[in-house]
SESEGU-577490 format. One record per residue (C-alpha): x, y, z. Coordinates in steps of 0.1 Angstrom, whole numbers, plus 5000, padded with zeros to 4 digits. Layout:
# residues N
px | py | pz
X | Y | Z .
...
//
This chain:
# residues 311
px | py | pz
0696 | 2512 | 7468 .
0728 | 2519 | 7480 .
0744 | 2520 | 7440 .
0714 | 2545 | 7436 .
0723 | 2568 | 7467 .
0760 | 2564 | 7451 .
0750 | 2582 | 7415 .
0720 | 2606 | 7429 .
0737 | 2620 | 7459 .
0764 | 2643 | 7443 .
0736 | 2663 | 7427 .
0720 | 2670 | 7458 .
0756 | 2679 | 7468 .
0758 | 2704 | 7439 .
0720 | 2721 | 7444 .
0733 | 2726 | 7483 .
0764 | 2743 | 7469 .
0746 | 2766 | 7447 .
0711 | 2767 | 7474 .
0739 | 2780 | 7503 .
0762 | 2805 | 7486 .
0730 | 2821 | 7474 .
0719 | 2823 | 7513 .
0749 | 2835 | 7531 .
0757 | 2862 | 7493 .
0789 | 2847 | 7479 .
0769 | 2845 | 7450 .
0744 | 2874 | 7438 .
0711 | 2875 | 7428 .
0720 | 2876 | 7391 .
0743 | 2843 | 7397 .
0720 | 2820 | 7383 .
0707 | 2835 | 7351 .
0743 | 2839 | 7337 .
0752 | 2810 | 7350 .
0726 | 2792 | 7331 .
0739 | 2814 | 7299 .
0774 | 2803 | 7302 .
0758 | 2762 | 7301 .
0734 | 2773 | 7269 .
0758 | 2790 | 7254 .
0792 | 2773 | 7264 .
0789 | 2738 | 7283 .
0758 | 2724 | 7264 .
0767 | 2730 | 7229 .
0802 | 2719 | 7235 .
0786 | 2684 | 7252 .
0758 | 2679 | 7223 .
0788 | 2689 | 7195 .
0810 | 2662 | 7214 .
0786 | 2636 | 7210 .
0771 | 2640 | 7182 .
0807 | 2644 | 7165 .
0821 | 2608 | 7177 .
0788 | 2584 | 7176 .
0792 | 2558 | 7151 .
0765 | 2542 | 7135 .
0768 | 2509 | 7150 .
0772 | 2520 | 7186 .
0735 | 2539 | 7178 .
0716 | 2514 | 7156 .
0693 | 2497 | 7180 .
0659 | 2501 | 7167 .
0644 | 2480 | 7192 .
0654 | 2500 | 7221 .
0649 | 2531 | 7199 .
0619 | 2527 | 7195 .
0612 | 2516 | 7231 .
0629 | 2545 | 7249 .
0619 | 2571 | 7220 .
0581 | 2567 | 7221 .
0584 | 2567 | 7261 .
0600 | 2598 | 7262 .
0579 | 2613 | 7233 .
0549 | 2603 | 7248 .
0552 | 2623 | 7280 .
0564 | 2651 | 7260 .
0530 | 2651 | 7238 .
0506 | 2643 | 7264 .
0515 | 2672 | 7282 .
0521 | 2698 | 7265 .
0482 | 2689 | 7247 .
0470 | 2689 | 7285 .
0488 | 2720 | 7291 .
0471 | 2738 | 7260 .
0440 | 2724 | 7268 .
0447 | 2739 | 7299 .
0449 | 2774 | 7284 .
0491 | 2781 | 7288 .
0508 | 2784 | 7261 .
0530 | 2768 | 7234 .
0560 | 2783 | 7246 .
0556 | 2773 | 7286 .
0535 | 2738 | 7276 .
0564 | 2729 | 7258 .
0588 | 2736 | 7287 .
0562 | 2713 | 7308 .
0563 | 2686 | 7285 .
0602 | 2682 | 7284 .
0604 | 2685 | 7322 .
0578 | 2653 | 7320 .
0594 | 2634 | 7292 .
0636 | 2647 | 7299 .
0657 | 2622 | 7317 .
0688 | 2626 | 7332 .
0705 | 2602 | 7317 .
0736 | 2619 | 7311 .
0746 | 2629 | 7349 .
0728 | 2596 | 7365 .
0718 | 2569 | 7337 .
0755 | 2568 | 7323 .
0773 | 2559 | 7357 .
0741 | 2542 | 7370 .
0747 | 2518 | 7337 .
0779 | 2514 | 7340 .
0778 | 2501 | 7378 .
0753 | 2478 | 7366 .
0763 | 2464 | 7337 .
0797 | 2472 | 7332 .
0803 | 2483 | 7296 .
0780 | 2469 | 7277 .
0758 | 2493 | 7297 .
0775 | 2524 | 7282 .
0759 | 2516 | 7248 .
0721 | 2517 | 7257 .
0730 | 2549 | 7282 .
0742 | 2568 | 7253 .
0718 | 2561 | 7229 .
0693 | 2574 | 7254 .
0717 | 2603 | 7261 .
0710 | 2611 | 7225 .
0680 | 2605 | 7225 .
0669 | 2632 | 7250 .
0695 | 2656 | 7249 .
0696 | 2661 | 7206 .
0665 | 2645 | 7194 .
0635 | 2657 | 7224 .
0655 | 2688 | 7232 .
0656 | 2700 | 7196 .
0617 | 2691 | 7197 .
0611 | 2713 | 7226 .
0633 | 2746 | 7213 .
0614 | 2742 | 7180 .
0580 | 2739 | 7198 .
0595 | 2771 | 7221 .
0603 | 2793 | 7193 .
0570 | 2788 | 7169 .
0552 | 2793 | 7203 .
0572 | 2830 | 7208 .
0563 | 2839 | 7172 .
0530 | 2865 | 7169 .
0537 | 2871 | 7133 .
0501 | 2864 | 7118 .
0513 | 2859 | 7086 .
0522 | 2818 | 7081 .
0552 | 2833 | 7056 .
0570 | 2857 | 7080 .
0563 | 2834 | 7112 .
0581 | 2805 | 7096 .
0611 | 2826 | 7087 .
0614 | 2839 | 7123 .
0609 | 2806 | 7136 .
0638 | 2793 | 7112 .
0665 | 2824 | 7120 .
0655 | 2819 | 7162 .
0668 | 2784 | 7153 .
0694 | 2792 | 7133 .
0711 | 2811 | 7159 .
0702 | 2788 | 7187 .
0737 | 2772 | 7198 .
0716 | 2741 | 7210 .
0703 | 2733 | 7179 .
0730 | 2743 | 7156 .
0758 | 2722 | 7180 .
0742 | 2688 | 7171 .
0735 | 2693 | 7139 .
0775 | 2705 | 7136 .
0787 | 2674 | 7154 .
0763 | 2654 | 7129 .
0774 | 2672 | 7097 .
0813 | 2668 | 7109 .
0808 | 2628 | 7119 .
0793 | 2623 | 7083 .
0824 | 2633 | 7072 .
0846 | 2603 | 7089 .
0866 | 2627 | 7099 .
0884 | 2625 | 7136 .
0888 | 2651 | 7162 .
0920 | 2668 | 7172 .
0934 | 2659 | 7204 .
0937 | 2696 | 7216 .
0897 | 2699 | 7205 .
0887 | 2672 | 7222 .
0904 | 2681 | 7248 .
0884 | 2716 | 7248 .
0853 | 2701 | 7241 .
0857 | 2675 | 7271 .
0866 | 2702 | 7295 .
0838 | 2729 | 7283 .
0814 | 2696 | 7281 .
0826 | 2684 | 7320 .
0814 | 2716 | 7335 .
0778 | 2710 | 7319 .
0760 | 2690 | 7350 .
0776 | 2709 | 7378 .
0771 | 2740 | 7365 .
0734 | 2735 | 7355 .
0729 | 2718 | 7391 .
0745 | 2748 | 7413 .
0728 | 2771 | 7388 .
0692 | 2756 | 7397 .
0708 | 2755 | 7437 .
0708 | 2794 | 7434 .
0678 | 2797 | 7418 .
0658 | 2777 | 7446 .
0676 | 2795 | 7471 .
0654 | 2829 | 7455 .
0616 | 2836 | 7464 .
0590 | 2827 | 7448 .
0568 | 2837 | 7433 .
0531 | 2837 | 7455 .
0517 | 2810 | 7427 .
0532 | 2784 | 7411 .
0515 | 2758 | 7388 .
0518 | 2721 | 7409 .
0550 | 2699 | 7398 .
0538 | 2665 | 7411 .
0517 | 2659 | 7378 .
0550 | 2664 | 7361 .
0568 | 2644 | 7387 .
0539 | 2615 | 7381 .
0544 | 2616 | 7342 .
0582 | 2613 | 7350 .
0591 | 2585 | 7372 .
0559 | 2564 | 7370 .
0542 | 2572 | 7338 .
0572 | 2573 | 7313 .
0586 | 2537 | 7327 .
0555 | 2521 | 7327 .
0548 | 2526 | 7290 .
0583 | 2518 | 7284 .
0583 | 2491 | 7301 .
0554 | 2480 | 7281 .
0570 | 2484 | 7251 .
0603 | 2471 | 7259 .
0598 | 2435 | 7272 .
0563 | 2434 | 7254 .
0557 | 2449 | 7222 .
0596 | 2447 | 7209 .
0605 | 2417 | 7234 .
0642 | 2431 | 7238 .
0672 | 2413 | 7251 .
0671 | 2414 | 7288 .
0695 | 2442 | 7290 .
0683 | 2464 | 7266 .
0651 | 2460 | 7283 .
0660 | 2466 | 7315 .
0683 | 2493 | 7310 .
0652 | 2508 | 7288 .
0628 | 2513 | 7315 .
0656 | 2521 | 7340 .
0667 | 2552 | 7323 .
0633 | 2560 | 7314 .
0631 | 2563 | 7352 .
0654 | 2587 | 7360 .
0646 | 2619 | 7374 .
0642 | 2652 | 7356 .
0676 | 2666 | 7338 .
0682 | 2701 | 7341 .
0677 | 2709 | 7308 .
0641 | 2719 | 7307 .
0649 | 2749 | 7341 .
0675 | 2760 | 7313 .
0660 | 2770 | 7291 .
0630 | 2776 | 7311 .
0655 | 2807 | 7322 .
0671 | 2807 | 7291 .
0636 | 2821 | 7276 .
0623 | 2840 | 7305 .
0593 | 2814 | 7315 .
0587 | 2807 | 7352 .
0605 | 2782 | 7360 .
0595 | 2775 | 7395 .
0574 | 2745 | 7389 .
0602 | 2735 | 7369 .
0629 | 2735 | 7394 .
0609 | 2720 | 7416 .
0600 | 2689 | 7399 .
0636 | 2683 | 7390 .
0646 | 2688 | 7431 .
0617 | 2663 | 7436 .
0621 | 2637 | 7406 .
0656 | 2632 | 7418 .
0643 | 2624 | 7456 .
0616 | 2605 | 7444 .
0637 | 2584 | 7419 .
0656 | 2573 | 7452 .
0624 | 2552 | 7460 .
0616 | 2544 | 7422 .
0648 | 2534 | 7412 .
0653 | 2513 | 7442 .
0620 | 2498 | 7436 .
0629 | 2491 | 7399 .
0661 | 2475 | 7409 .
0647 | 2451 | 7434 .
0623 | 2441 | 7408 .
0646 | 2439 | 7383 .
0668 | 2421 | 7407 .
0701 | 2440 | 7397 .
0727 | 2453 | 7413 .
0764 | 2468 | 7411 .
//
């Protein structure tokens, strides 16, 4: 418990930040929209392009645990946003539920949580995961988002909108640079890295203080519930991965723990970004990510004892 309250703590920290300088006006009411567009437009594209750009194949080549953490996550994703249609919202805000179900955060929590763990073998399966969720579900989701916006009748012209939206979308055109410029075996230059890193740090803390403000606003008088999401999150998607991690693909005891661990972290922040990002309510969103992350406090401790690991 005790290397969890280490890792999760600092982003209560952050929310605070953001949740008090809302309150007492050092920050406006604006704040946390163009906050949230620096991150989409700045932070996040620099963090996707920087990982993207210096994977190697061998670090990523796991299919096992590909497989295992991939079909977890992807299965949230799915199942809700089908209940959410059946449910009469629509693509666009289904979407935004199902990523909010199925989006770990594995980059601010499941990277250093690995690490105390494991050490560095740990890093490996934490940023496969990291890709994972932030490139290959997040990509899902803003496609799903932008065929959703699209009221063009015609199958023709709504495709073609659908592909310039993403074409202009610097969170699906930053992975696919980093991708394109890694194929090439080419390195990066110190300086850019150097950018990249700094742009790339400011990502979490930013997003975090960002969602702070928001919270610190009032609602609306009705918000959808955000325990079902909460449910999907920290018990659903680690139950079917552990499932298929230690018994469908019967992975190293590593790769299996560290599977369903960072299948149990709590919402990321990406899904209230672009919740804001594209003008949905994002209330229910921002507050299954505030309570996923208190919730994973028991979860994780839980999974830990189990697991009978610690730092």
């Amino acid at each position: 418990m005790h290397t969890v309250l280490v890792v999760v703590l600092p982003i209560f920290a952050l929310i605070l930040v953001g949740f008090i300088c809302r309150k007492t006006g050092k920050l406006g009411p604006k704040a946390a929209s163009e906050i949230n567009l620096m991150v989409v437009w700045l932070c996040l594209p620099a963090l996707l392009f920087k990982v993207t750009a210096t994977a190697t194949w061998a670090e990523i080549w796991q299919p096992g645990f590909i497989l295992a953490f991939g079909i977890g996550t992807l299965a949230m994703f799915v199942a809700t946003v089908i209940w959410r249609l059946l449910s009469g919202h629509s693509l666009a805000s289904a979407s935004i539920d199902g990523l909010s179900a199925g989006y770990s955060n594995t980059g601010y929590i499941g990277i250093p949580l690995c690490a105390l763990l494991f050490g560095q073998p740990g890093l490996q399966p934490a940023l496969i995961s990291t890709l994972i969720v932030v490139c290959v579900l997040f990509a899902i989701a803003v496609i799903c988002i932008e065929v959703g916006l699209q009221q063009e009748k015609h199958v023709g012209r709504a495709i073609t909108k659908v592909l310039c939206a993403l074409a202009k979308n610097p969170l699906v055109i930053a992975p696919l640079a980093g991708a394109a410029w890694a194929s090439t075996g080419l390195g990066i230059a110190l300086p850019v890295m150097h950018f990249l890193d700094i742009l790339a740090a400011a990502t979490t803390p930013c997003a975090l203080i960002s969602l702070g403000l928001f919270l610190a606003q009032k609602a609306p008088a009705q918000n959808a519930s955000p325990w079902p999401l909460v449910a999907m999150k920290l018990i659903g998607q680690p139950l079917l991965t552990w499932v298929l991690a230690f018994k469908v693909f019967s992975l190293q005891p590593l790769w299996a723990t560290s599977a369903v661990l960072l299948s149990a972290l709590p919402t990321g922040t990406g899904p209230f970004m672009l919740a804001e990002y594209y003008n949905r309510e994002a209330g229910a969103i921002s507050k299954a990510i505030l309570l996923s992350t208190l919730g994973s406090l028991l979860t994780l401790g839980g999974l830990l004892y189990y697991f009978n690991v610690s730092a």
